[in-house]
C-alpha positions as CSV (number, residue, x, y, z in Angstrom):
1,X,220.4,43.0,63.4
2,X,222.1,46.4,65.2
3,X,225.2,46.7,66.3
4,X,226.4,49.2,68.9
5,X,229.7,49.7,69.7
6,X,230.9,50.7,73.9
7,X,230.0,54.5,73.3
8,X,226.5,54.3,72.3
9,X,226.7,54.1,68.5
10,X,224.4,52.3,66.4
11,X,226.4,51.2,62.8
12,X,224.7,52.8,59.9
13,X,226.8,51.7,57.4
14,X,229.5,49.9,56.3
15,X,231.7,49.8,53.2
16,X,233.5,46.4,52.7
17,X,235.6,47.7,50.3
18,X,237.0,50.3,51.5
19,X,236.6,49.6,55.6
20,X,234.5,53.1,56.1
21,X,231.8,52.4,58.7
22,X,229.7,55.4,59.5
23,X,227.6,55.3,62.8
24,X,225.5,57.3,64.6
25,X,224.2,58.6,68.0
26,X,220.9,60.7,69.1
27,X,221.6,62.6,72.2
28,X,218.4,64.6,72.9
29,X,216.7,66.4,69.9
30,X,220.1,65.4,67.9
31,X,221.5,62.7,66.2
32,X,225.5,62.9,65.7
33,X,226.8,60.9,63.0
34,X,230.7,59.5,62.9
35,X,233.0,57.9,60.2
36,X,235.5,56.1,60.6
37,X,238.4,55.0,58.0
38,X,241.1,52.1,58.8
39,X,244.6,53.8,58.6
40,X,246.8,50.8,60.5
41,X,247.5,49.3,56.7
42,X,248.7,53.0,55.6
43,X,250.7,53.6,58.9
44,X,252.2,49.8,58.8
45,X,253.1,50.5,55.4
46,X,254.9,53.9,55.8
47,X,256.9,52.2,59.0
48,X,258.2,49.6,56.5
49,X,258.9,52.2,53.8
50,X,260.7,54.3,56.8
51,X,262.9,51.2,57.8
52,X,263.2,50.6,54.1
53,X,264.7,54.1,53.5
54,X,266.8,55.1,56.3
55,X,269.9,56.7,55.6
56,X,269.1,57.1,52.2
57,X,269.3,60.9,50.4
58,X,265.5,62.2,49.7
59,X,265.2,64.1,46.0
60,X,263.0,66.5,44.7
61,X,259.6,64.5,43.6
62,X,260.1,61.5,45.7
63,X,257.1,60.1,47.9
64,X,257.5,61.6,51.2
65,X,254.5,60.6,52.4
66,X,251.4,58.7,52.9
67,X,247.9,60.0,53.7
68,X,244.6,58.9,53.9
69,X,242.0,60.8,51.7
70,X,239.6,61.4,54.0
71,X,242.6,63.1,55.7
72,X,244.1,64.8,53.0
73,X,240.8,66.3,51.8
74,X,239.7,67.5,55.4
75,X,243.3,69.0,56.2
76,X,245.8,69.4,53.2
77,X,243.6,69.9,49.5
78,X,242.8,73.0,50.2
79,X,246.5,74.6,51.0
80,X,248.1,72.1,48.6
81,X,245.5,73.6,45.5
82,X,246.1,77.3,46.6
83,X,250.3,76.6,46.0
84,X,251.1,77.0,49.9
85,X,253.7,74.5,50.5
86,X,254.8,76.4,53.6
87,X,251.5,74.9,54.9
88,X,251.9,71.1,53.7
89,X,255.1,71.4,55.0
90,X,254.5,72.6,58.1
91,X,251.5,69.8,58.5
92,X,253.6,67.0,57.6
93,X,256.7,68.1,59.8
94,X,253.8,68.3,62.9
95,X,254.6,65.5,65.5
96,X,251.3,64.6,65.4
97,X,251.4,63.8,61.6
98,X,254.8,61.6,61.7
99,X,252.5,58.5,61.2
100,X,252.0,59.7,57.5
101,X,255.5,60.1,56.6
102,X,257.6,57.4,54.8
103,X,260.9,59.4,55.4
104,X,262.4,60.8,58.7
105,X,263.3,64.2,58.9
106,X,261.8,67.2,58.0
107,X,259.6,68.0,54.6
């Protein structure tokens, strides 16, 4: 059986442990491949952890954050590996990043 989702990509494969489903596209002489990862568990869970927190002082070593390893390898191992907080920092304060944070404020 093949399933095709509204843009025109056929499911490859599909991890039921982990949610990953990887599916693919040809478009002339190519074929583009896409993965996707379920974050709403992650995001739901660093809302409630945000709610849970409020008001509260942050410390040094306390879990500021939440992020998905596909993320984190793509955007943050790299800078984090080389020592340049300034970087993580800067990612995590990024609007479009807030979903990933468990505390308000700024990192």
């Amino acid at each position: 059986m093949r399933y095709r989702d509204e843009n025109g990509f056929d499911l490859v494969d599909h991890d039921f442990q982990t949610g990953r489903t990887v599916w693919s596209k040809t478009e002339g002489t190519k074929t583009v491949y896409r993965t996707d990862y379920p974050v709403d568990h992650t995001v739901k869970s660093n809302k409630e952890a945000q709610a849970e927190l409020r008001g509260q002082r942050c410390g040094e070593w306390e879990r500021v954050a939440s992020v998905p390893l596909n993320v984190y390898y793509d955007q943050l191992a790299r800078p984090q590996n080389e020592g340049d907080s300034k970087y993580v920092s800067k990612w995590l304060n990024d609007g479009d990043n807030a979903a990933w944070r468990v505390k308000e404020g700024r990192v």
